[in-house]
BAMIPA-669085 format. One line per 8 residues: number of its first residue (from 1); for each residue x, y, z of N, C-alpha, C. Coordinates in steps of 0.2 Angstrom, whole numbers, plus 5000, padded with zeros to 4 digits. Layout:
NUM	X,Y,Z,X,Y,Z,X,Y,Z | ...
end
This chain:
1	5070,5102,4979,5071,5096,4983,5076,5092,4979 | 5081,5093,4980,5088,5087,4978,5087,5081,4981 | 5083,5081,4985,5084,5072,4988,5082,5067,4984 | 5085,5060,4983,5083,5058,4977,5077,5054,4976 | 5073,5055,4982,5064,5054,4982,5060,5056,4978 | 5064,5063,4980,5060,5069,4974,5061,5070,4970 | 5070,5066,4966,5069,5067,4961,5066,5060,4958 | 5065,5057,4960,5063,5051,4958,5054,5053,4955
9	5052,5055,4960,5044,5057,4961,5043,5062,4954 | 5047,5066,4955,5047,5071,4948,5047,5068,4940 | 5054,5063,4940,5053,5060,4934,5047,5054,4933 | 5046,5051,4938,5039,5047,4937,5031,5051,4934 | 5033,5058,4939,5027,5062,4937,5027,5066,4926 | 5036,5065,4925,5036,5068,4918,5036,5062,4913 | 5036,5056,4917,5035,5052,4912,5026,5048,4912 | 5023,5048,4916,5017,5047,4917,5015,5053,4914
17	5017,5060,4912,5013,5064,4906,5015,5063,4899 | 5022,5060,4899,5023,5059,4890,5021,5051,4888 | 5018,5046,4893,5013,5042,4891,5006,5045,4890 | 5005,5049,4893,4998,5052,4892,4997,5055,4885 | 5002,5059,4884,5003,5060,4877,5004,5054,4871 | 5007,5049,4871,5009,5044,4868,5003,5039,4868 | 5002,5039,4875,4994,5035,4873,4990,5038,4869 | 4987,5044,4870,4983,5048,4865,4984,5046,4856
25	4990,5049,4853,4994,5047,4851,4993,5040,4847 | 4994,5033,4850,4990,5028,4846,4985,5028,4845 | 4979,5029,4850,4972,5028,4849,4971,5033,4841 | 4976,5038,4840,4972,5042,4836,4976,5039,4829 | 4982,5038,4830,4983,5035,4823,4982,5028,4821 | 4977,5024,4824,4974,5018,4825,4971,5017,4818 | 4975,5013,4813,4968,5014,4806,4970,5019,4801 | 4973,5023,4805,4975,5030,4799,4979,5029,4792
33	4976,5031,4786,4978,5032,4782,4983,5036,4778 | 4989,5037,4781,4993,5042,4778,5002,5041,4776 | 5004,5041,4775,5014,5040,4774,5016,5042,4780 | 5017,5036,4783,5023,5036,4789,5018,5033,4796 | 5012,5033,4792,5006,5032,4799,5009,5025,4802 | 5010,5020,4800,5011,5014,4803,5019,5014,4805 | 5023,5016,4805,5029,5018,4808,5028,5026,4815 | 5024,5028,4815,5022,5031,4820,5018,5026,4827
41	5015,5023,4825,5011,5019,4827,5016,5017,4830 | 5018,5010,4828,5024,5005,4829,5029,5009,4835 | 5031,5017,4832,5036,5017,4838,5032,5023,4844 | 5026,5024,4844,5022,5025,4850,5020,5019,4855 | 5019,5015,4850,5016,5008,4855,5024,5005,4858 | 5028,5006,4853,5035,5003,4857,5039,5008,4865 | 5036,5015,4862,5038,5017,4869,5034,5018,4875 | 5029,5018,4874,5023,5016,4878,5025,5009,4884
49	5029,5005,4880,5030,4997,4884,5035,5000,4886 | 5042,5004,4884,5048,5003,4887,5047,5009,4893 | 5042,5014,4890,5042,5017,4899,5039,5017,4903 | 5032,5012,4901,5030,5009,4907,5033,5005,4913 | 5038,5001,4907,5043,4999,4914,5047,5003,4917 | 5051,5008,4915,5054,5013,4917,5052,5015,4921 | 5044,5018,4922,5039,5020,4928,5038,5016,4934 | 5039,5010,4934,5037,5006,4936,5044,5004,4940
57	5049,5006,4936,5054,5004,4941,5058,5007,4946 | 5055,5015,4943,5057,5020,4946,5054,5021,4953 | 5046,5019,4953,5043,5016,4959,5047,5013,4964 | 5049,5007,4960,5053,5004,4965,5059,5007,4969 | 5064,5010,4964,5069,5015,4970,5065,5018,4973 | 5062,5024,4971,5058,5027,4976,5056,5026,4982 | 5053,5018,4982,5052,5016,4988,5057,5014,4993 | 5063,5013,4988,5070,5010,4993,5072,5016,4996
65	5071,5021,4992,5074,5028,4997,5072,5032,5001 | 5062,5028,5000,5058,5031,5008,5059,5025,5011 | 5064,5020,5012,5065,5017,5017,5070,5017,5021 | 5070,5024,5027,5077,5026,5030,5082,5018,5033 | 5079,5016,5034,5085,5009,5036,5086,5005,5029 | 5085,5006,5024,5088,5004,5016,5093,5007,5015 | 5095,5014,5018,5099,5016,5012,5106,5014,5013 | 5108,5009,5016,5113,5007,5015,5115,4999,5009
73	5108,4999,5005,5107,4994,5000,5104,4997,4996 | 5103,5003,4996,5099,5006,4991,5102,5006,4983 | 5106,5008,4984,5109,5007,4977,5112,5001,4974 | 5112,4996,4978,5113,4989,4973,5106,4986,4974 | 5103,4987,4979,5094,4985,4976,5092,4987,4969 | 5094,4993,4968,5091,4996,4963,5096,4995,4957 | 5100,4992,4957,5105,4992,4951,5100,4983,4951 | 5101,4979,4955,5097,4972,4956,5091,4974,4949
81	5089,4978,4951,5081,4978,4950,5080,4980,4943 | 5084,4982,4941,5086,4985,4934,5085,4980,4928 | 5088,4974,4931,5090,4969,4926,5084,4967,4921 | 5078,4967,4926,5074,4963,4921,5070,4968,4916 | 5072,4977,4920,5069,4982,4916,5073,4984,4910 | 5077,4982,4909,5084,4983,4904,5082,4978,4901 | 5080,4972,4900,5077,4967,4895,5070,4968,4892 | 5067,4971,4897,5060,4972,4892,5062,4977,4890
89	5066,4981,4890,5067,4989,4888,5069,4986,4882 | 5076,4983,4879,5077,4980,4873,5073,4976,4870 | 5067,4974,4874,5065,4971,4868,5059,4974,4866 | 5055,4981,4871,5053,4985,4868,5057,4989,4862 | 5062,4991,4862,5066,4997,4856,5066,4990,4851 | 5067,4981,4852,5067,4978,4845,5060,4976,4840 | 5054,4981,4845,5047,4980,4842,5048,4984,4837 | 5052,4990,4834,5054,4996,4830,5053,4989,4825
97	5059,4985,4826,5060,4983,4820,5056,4971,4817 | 5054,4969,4823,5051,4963,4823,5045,4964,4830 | 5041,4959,4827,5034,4960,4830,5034,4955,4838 | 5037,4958,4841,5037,4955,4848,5031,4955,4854 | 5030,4961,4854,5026,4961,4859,5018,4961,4855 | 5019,4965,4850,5015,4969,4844,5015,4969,4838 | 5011,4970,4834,5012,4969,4827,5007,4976,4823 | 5008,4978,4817,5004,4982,4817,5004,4981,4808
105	4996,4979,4806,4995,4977,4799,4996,4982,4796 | 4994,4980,4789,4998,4984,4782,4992,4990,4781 | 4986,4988,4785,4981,4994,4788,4983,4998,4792 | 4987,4998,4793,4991,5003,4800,4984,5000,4806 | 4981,4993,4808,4979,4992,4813,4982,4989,4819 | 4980,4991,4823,4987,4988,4829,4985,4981,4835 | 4989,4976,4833,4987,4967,4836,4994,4966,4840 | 4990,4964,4846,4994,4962,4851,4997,4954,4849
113	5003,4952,4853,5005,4946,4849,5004,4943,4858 | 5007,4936,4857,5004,4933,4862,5010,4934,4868 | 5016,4938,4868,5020,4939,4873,5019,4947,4875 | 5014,4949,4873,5010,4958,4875,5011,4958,4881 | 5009,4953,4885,5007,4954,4894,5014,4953,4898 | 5019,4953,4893,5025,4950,4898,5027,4957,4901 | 5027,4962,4896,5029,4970,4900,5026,4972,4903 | 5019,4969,4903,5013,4972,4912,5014,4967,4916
121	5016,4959,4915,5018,4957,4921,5023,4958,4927 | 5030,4963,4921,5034,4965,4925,5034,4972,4928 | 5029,4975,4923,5026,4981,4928,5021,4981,4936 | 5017,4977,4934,5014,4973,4943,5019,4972,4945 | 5024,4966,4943,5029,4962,4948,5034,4970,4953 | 5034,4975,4950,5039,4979,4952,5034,4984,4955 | 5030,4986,4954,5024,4988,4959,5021,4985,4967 | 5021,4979,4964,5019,4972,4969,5026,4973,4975
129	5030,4971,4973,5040,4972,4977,5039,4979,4979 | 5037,4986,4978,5038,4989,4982,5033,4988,4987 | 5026,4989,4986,5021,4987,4992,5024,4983,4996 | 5027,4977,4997,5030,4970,4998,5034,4975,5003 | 5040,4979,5001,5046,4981,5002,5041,4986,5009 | 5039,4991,5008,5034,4995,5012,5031,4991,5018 | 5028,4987,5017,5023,4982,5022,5028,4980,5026 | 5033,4977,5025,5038,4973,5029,5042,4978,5034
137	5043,4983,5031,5048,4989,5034,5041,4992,5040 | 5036,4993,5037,5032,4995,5043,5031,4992,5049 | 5028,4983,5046,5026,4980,5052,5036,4976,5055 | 5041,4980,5053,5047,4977,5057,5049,4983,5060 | 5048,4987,5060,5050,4994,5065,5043,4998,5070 | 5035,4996,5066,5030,5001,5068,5030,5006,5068 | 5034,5009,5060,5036,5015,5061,5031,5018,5055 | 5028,5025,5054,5023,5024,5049,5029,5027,5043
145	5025,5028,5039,5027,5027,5032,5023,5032,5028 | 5025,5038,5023,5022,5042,5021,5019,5040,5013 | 5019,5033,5013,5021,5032,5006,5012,5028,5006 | 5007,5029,5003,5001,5027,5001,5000,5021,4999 | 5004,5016,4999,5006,5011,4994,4999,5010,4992 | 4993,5007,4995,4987,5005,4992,4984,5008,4989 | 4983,5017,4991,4978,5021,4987,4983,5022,4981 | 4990,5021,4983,4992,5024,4976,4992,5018,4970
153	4995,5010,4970,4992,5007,4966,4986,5004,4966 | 4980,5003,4969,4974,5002,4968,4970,5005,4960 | 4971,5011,4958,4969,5013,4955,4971,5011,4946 | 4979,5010,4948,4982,5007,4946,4981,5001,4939 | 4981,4996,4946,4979,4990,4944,4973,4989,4940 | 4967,4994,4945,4961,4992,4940,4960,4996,4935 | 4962,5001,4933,4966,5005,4925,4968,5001,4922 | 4973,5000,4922,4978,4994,4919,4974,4989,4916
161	4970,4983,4922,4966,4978,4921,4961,4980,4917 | 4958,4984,4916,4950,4987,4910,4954,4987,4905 | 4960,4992,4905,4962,4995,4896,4964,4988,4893 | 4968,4984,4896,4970,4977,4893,4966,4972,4891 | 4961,4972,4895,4955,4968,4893,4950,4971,4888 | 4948,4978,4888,4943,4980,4884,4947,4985,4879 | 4950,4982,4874,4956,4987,4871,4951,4994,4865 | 4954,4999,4871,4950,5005,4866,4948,5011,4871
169	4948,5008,4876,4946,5011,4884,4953,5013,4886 | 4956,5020,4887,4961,5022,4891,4960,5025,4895 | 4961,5021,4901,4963,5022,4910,4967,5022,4915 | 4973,5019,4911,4980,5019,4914,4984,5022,4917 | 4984,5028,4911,4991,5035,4913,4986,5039,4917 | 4977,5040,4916,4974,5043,4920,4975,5042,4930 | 4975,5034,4927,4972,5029,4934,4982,5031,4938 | 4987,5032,4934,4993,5032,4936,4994,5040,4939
177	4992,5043,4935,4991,5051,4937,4987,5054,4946 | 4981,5048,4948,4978,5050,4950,4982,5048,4956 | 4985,5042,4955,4989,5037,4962,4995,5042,4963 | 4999,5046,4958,5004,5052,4959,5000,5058,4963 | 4996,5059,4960,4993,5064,4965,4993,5065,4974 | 4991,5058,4974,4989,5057,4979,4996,5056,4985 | 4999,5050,4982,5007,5052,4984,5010,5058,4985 | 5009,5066,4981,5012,5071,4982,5008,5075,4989
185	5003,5073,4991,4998,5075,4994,5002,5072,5002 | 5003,5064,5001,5006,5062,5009,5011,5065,5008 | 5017,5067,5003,5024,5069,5005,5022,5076,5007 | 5019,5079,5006,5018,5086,5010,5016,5084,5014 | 5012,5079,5019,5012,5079,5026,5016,5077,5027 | 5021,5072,5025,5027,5068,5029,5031,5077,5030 | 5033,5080,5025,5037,5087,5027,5036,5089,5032 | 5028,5090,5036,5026,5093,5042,5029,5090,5048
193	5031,5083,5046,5032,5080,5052,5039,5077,5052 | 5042,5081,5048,5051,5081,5046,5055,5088,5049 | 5059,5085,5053,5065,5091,5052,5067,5092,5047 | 5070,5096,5043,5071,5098,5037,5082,5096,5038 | 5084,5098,5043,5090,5097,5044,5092,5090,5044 | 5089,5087,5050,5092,5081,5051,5088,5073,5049 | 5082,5076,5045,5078,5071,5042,5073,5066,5046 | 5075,5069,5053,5072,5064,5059,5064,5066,5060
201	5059,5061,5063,5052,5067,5067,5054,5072,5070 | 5049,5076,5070,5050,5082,5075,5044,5079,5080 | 5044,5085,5085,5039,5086,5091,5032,5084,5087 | 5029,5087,5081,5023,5085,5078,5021,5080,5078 | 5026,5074,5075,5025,5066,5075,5026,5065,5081 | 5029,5067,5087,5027,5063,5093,5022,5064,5095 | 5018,5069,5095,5013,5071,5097,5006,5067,5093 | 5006,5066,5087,5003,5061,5083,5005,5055,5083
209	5012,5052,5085,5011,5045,5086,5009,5044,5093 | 5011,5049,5098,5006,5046,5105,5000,5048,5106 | 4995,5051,5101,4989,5051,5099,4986,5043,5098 | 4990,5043,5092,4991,5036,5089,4991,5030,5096 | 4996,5028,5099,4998,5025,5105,4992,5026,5109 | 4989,5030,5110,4984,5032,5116,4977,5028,5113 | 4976,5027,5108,4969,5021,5105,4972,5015,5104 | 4980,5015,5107,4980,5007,5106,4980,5005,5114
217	4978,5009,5120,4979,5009,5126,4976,5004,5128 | 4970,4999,5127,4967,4993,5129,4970,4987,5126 | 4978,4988,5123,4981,4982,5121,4986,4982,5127 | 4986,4983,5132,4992,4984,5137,5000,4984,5136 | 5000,4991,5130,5006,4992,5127,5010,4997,5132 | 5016,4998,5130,5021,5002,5136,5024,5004,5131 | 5023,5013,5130,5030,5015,5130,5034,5019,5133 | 5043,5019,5130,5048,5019,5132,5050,5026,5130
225	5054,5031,5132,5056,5036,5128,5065,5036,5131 | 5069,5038,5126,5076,5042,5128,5077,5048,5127 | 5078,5052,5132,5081,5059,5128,5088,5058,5128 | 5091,5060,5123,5099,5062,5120,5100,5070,5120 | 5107,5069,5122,5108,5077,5121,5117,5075,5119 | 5119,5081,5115,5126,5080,5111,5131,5084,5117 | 5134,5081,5118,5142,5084,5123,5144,5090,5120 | 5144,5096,5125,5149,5100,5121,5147,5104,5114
233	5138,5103,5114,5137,5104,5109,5139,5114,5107 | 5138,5117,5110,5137,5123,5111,5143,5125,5110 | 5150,5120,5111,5156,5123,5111,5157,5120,5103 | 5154,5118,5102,5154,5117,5093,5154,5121,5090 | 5147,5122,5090,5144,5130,5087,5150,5137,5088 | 5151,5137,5092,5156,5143,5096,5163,5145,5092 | 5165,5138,5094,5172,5137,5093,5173,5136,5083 | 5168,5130,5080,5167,5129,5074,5165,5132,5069
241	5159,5137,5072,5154,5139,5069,5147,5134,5066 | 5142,5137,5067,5135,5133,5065,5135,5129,5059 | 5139,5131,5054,5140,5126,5047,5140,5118,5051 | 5147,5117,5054,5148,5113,5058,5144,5110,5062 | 5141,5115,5067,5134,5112,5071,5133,5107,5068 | 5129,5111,5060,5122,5107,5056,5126,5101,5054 | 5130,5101,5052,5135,5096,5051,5135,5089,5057 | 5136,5090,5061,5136,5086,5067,5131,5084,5069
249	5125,5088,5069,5117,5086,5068,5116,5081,5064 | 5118,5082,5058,5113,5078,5052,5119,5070,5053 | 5125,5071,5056,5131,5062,5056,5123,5060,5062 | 5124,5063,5067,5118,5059,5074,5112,5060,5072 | 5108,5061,5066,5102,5060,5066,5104,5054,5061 | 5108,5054,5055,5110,5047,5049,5112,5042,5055 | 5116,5041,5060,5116,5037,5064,5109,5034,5071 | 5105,5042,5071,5098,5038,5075,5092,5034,5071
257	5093,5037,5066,5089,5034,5059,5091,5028,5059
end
């Protein structure tokens, strides 16, 4: 899958495993005793913040790119949205060298300082903006959305919320894991109900949203259908060749989109 949803989803899913490893990683060298132990320490817990937000941000394009009527801002949203993850990212790689976020005594024990929570507030904020982003685009078109927003951060947040509060307890990269699962689970059903060429519903999703439609019947709603057909299309294919067809296909499906 080259589409940049998937690629987005892939790299969120390899960097939620090399927190998983990284997290392990401090709890075990927490305290430890040996040459280099607290410089390990220090640059696990520094990457730990700087790819949390990464994750978190990547969430957020991802969300702009499963929003078919974005993509014509999808790339300056995301370049937007960058800003503040480029700041905590720098001040995550300057915990290397001063105690910003965190500090880690001459016991190689590891102490949060009092600006710890700035990097998880920007990771809700950028979790919170896409749900935000998703809810708006639903209820402005009523068109469904393949994207879990709830099941996927709920787990989340209250991961998140335990390990922070009760430090010793890791349930975040699990609790992050379990939300990508789940996510990969609706994009398999979103496929079922995509043309593969032209990115539009097929007959499936008509047949499920007028499923759908038919339990909202006692709100006295009305729908409307058009059928479209391409001019000439047959003299395309013939005369062009099918390359072409497909071609002509996917301009009128980015233009019915």
């Amino acid at each position: 899958d080259r589409a940049p949803d998937g690629f987005l989803y892939r790299w969120m899913c390899r960097i939620c495993l090399v927190l998983c490893v990284l997290e392990t990683c401090g709890f075990v060298l927490d305290g430890r005793q040996f040459p280099g132990a607290r410089q390990a320490i220090i640059t696990c817990s520094a990457a730990i913040l700087l790819l949390a937000v990464v994750l978190a941000y990547l969430w957020v394009c991802y969300v702009n790119y499963k929003l078919p009527m974005q993509h014509g801002r999808t790339r300056i949203d995301c370049l937007l949205a960058a800003i503040p993850a480029v700041a905590i990212g720098l001040m995550s790689v300057g915990n290397l060298f001063f105690p910003v976020f965190f500090w880690v005594s001459d016991d190689n024990v590891y102490y949060r300082t009092t600006w710890f929570f700035l990097p998880w507030v920007m990771v809700y904020a950028y979790m919170a903006w896409g749900a935000i982003q998703s809810y708006r685009y639903q209820r402005r078109t009523d068109r469904r959305l393949f994207i879990p927003v709830l099941i996927f951060l709920a787990p989340i947040y209250v991961g998140s919320l335990i390990q922070m509060f009760c430090y010793g307890i890791s349930l975040i990269w699990v609790s992050v894991a379990v939300g990508l699962t789940y996510l990969n689970i609706n994009l398999q059903s979103e496929q079922a109900y995509l043309d593969p060429l032209t990115k539009l519903y097929n007959r499936g999703y008509l047949l499920h949203y007028m499923d759908h439609m038919a339990g909202q019947a006692g709100k006295d709603r009305h729908i409307t259908g058009i059928m479209l057909d391409i001019n000439d299309f047959k003299k395309i294919n013939d005369t062009l060749g099918h390359m072409e067809g497909d071609r002509v296909l996917r301009d009128v499906g980015r233009v019915m989109d």
